[in-house]
C-alpha positions in Angstrom: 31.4 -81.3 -28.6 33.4 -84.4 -28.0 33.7 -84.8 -32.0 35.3 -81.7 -31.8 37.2 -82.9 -29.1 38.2 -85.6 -30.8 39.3 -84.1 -34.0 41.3 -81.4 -31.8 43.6 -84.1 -30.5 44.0 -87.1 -32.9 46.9 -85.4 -33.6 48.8 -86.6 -30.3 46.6 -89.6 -29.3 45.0 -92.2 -31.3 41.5 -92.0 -33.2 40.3 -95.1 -31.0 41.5 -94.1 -28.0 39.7 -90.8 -27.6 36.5 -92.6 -28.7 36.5 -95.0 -26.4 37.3 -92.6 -23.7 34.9 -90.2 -24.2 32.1 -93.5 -25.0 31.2 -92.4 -28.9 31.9 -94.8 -31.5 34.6 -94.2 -34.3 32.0 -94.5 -37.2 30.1 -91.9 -35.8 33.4 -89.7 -35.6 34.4 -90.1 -39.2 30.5 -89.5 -40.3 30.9 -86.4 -38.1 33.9 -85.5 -40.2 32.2 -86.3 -43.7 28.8 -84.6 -42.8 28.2 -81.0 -44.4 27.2 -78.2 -42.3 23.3 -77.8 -41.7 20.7 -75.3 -42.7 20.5 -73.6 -40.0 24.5 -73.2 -39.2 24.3 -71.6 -43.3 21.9 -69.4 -42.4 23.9 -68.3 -38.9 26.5 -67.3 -41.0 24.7 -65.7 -43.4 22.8 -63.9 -40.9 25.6 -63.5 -38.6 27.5 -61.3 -41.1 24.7 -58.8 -41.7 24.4 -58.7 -38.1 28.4 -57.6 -37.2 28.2 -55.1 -40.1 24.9 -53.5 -38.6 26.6 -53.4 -35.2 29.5 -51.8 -36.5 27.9 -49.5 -39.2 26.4 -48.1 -35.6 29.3 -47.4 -34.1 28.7 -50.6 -31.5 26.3 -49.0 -29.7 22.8 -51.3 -31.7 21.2 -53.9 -29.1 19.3 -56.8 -30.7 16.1 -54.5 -31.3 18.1 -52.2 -33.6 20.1 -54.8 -35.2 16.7 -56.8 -35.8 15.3 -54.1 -37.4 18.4 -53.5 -40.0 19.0 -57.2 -40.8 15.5 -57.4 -42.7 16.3 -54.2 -44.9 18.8 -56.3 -46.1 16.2 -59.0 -47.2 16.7 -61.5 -44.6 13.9 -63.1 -42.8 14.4 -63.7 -39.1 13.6 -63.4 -35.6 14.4 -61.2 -32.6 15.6 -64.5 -30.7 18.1 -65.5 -33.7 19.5 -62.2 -33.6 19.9 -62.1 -30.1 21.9 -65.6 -30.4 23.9 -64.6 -33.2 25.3 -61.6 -31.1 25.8 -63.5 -27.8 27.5 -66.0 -30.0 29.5 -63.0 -31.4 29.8 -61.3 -28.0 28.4 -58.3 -29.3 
């Protein structure tokens, strides 16, 4: 959250200056910058996809249940919970 702080407004204020405010170090900024997305934020998206089409395809009326229970048909593994995320995350 403050990385993405940071990289928000080093347009107007200096790189240090926002680190030492918010107390993170500037290596740890520009490693934050350079590091590829995780796993699991590949997989949201993945997942996250199937999951807006299936609300959709139903006319936005699918709760997580539903949705769960399309997203496999489609060959992907997961979990009631991580659908339930992805659409809160979606504001579905």
């Amino acid at each position: 959250m403050r990385f993405a702080f940071i990289a928000k407004h080093r347009g107007i204020w200096p790189v240090a200056w926002l680190c030492e405010a918010l107390d993170v170090s500037r290596s740890g900024f520009h490693a934050w910058l350079a590091r590829h997305p995780s796993q699991r934020t590949r997989d949201d998206e993945k997942i996250g996809t199937l999951v807006r089409a299936s609300f959709v395809g139903s006319d936005r009326t699918y709760g997580a249940r539903r949705v769960w229970r399309d997203v496999p048909a489609d060959g992907v593994d997961c979990g009631l919970h991580c659908i339930e995320r992805l659409m809160r995350a979606q504001a579905l």
